[in-house]
C-alpha positions in Angstrom: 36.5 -20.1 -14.8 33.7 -20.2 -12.1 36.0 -17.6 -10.5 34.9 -15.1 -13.3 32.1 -15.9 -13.8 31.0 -15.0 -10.3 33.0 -11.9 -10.8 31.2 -11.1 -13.9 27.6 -11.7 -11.7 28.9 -9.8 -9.3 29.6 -6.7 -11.3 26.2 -7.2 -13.0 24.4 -7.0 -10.0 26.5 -4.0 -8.7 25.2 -1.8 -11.4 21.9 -3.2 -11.7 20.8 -2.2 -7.8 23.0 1.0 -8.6 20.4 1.9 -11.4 17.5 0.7 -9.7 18.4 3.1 -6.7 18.9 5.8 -8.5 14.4 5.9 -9.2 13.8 6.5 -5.3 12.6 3.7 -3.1 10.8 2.0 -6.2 14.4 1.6 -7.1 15.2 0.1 -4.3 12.6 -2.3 -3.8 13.5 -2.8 -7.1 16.8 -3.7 -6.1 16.1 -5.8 -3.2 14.2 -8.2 -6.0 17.4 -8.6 -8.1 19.3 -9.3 -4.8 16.3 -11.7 -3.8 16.5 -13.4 -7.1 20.6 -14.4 -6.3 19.7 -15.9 -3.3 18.5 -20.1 -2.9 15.0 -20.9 -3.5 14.5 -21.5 0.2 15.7 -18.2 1.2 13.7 -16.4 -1.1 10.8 -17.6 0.0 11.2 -16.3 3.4 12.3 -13.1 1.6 10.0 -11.9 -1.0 6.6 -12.8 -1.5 6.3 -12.8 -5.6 2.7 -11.7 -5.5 3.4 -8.4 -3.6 2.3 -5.2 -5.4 4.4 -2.6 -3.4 7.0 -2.4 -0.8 6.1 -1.6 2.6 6.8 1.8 3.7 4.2 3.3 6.5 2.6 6.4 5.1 3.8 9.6 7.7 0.9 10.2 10.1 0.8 14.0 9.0 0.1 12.6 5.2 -2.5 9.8 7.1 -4.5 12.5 8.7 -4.7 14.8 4.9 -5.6 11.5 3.2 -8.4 11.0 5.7 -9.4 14.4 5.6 -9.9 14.8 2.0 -11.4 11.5 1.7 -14.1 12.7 4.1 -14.5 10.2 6.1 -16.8 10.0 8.9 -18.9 8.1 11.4 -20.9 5.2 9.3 -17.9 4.4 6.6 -16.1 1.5 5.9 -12.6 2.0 5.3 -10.6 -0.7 3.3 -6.7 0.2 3.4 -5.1 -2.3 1.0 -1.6 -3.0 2.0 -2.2 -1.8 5.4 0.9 -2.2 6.8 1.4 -1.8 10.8 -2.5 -0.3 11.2 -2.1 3.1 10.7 -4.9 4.3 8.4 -7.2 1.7 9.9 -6.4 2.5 13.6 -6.6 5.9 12.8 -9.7 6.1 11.0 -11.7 4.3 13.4 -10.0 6.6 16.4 -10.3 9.8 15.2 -12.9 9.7 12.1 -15.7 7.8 13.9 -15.6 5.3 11.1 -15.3 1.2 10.6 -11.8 0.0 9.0 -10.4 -2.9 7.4 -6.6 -3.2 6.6 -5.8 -5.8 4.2 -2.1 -7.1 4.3 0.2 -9.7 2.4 2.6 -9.6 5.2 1.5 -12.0 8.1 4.0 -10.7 11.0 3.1 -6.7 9.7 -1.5 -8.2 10.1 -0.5 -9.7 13.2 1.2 -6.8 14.9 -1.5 -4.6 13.4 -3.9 -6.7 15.2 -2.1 -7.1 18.1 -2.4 -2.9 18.3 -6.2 -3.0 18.0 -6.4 -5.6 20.5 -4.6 -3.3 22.5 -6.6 -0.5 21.7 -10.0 -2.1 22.3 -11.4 -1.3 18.9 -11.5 -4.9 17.9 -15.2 -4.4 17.2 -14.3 -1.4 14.2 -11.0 -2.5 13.5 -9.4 -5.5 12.0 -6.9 -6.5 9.5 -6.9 -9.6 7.1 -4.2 -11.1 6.4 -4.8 -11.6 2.5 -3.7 -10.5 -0.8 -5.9 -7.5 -1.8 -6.8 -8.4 -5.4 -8.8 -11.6 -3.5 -10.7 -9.7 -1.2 -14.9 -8.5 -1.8 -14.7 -4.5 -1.8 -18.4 -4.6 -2.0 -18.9 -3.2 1.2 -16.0 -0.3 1.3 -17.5 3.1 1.0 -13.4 4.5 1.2 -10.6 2.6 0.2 -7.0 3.8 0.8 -4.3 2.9 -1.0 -0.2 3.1 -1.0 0.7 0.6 -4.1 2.7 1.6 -7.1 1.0 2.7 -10.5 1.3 -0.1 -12.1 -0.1 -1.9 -8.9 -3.1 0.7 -9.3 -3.6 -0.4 -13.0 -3.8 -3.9 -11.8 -6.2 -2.5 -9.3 -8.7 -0.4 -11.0 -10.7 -2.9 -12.4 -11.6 -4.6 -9.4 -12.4 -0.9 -8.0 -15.3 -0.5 -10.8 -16.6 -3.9 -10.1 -16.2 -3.9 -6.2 -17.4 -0.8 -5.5 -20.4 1.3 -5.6 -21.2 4.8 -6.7 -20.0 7.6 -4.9 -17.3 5.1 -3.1 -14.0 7.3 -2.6 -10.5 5.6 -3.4 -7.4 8.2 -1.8 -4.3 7.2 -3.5 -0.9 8.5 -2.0 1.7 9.5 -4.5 0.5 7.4 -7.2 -2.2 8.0 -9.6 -4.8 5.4 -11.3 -3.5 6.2 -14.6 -7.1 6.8 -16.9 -9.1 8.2 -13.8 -9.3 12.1 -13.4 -9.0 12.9 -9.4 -11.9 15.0 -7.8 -9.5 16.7 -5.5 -5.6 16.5 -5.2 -3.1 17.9 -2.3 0.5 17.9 -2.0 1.7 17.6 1.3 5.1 18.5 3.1 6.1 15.5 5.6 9.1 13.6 7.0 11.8 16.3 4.1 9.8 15.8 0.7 6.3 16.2 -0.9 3.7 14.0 -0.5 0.9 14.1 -3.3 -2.4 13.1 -2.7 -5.1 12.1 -5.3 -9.0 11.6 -4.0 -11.0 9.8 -6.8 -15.3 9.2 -6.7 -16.3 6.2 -8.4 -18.4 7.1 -10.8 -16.9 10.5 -11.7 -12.9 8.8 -12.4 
């Protein structure tokens, strides 16, 4: 009897991370969940952290650089990239754009290694990354804020935006939209064999 029934888990499970692939990596972070959720308490805590609001996958540089770019960012801005993965955005905005960064990350080992880069880099005076879930972290000082969540993430999101953040403030989204904002400029963007879209939204003209 357990026999089948572990068969008839098995199978479940099979078809369920089948159909969650099939939606692009969504899917499969989708899937890893399911898988996460067959696995012992104490292995899924070292596996999935419940309150994160995307996967981690690192934004191309070439799709870094346009995001940057059409967020005009320059010398005397504060950059908050929530879910900042390994640095990227952050490193690169206070590199190249002239400007002061934040990355704030769920993942300790990804703010750690992030941090370990800046250290590296000697921009530990522009550059730093919190290790910290973003919907707990003051905005109020962020005159750009990059993001690389999921849309429902974004929904979850937006109204800490409008409290958090000032007029004029510029939020650059990558592939997903704040559903009930209207972008002030949008880019699609051919990097690493697909299209990457990019929305640029003004507080206080969303």
């Amino acid at each position: 009897m357990f026999s089948s029934l572990r068969t008839q888990w098995t199978n479940r499970l099979h078809w369920s991370c089948e159909q969650a692939m099939a939606t692009s990596w969504k899917g499969i972070w989708l899937a890893g969940l399911i898988l996460t959720a067959a696995l012992p308490a104490s292995a899924q805590k070292e596996t999935y952290d419940p309150r994160s609001m995307a996967p981690y996958v690192p934004t191309p540089m070439k799709v870094v650089h346009r995001m940057l770019k059409l967020g005009e960012v320059k010398s005397g801005d504060m950059v908050y990239d929530l879910g900042s993965g390994d640095g990227r955005i952050v490193i690169t905005a206070v590199q190249e754009y002239g400007a002061k960064a934040v990355g704030v990350e769920l993942d300790s080992d990804l703010a750690e290694r992030a941090n370990a880069r800046i250290r590296e880099l000697n921009i530990s005076d522009r550059a730093s990354v919190m290790h910290a879930h973003l919907m707990e972290v003051d905005l109020s000082t962020a005159s750009v804020v990059t993001l690389y969540l999921l849309s429902s993430s974004n929904m979850q999101l937006r109204p800490k935006l409008v409290e958090d953040l000032k007029a004029g403030s510029r939020v650059i989204s990558h592939d997903f939209q704040i559903m009930g904002w209207t972008p002030v400029k949008t880019e699609t963007v051919e990097a690493d064999t697909r299209q990457h879209t990019i929305f640029v939204y003004e507080v206080g003209k969303q």
